[in-house]
C-alpha positions in Angstrom: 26.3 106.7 108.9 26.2 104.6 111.7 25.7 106.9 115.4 26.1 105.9 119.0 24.7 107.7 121.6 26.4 109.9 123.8 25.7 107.4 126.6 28.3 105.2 125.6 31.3 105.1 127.2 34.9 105.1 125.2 36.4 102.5 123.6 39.7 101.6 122.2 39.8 100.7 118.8 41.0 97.4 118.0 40.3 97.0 114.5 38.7 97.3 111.3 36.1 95.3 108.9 35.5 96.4 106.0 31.6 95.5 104.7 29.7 95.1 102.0 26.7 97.2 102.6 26.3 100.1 104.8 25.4 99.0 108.9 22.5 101.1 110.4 22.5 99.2 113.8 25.0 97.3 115.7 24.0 96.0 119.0 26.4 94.1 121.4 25.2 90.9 123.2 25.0 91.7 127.4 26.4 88.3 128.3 28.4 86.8 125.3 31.5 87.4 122.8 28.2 88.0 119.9 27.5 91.3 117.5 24.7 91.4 115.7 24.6 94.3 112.9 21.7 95.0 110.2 22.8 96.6 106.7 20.9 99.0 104.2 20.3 95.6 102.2 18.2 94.7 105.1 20.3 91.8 106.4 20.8 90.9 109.5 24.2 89.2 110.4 25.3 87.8 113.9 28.8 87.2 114.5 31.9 86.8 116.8 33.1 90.0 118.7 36.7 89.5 118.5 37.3 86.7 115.1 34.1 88.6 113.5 33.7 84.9 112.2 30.0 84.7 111.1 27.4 82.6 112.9 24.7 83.5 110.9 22.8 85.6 108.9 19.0 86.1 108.1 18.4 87.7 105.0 15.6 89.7 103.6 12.8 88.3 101.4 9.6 89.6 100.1 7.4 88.1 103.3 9.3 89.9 106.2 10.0 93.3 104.4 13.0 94.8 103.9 13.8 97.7 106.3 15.1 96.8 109.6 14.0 99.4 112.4 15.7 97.8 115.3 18.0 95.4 117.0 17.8 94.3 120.4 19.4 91.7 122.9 17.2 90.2 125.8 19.0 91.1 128.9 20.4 87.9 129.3 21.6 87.9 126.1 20.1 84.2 125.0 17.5 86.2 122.6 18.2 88.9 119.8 15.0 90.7 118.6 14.5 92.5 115.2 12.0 94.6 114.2 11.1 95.2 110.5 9.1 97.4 108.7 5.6 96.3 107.2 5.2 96.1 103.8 2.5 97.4 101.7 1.7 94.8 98.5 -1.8 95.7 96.3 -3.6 97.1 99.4 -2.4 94.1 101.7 -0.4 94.6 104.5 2.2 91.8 104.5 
C-alpha cells in the first residue's frame, strides 16, 4: 500500500486511475504538470498530472535489477532520479 507522510498537506481528490500493478512510490515534479510512479513490476512510468497521458516508461530488464528503492525530482524539476536495487547473478554483482 502506497503511504505519504504526515508532512504532506491535504488534498482534494480529483480522480481515480485504475493500474495494472501495485505503485510503491509516486513522486510529483517541483516545477511541472509530470508524476512519475514505480510499480511492484519494477516499472517506472512518467506521466501527465491532470490527462495522466503517458510520456514514458522505463521498464525493468535483467541488467538494471528489478526493485525500485526510490524516486526523486531534482529541485528544478528538469531531472527524475531512480534508484534500483543490485542484483546478485553467480557471485557477480550486476
Amino acid at each position: 500500500m502506497l503511504r505519504f507522510p504526515t508532512c504532506f498537506p491535504s488534498f482534494r481528490v480529483v480522480g481515480e486511475k485504475q493500474l495494472p500493478q501495485e505503485i510503491i512510490f509516486l513522486v510529483w515534479s517541483p516545477k511541472r504538470d509530470l508524476i512519475a510512479l514505480a510499480n511492484t513490476a519494477g516499472e517506472v512510468l512518467l506521466h501527465r498530472l491532470a490527462s495522466f497521458h503517458r510520456v514514458w516508461s522505463f521498464p525493468p530488464n535483467e541488467n538494471t535489477g528489478k526493485e525500485v528503492t526510490c524516486l526523486a525530482w531534482r529541485p528544478d524539476g528538469k531531472h527524475l532520479t531512480v534508484y534500483l536495487t543490485h542484483v546478485m547473478q553467480n557471485g557477480f554483482l550486476c
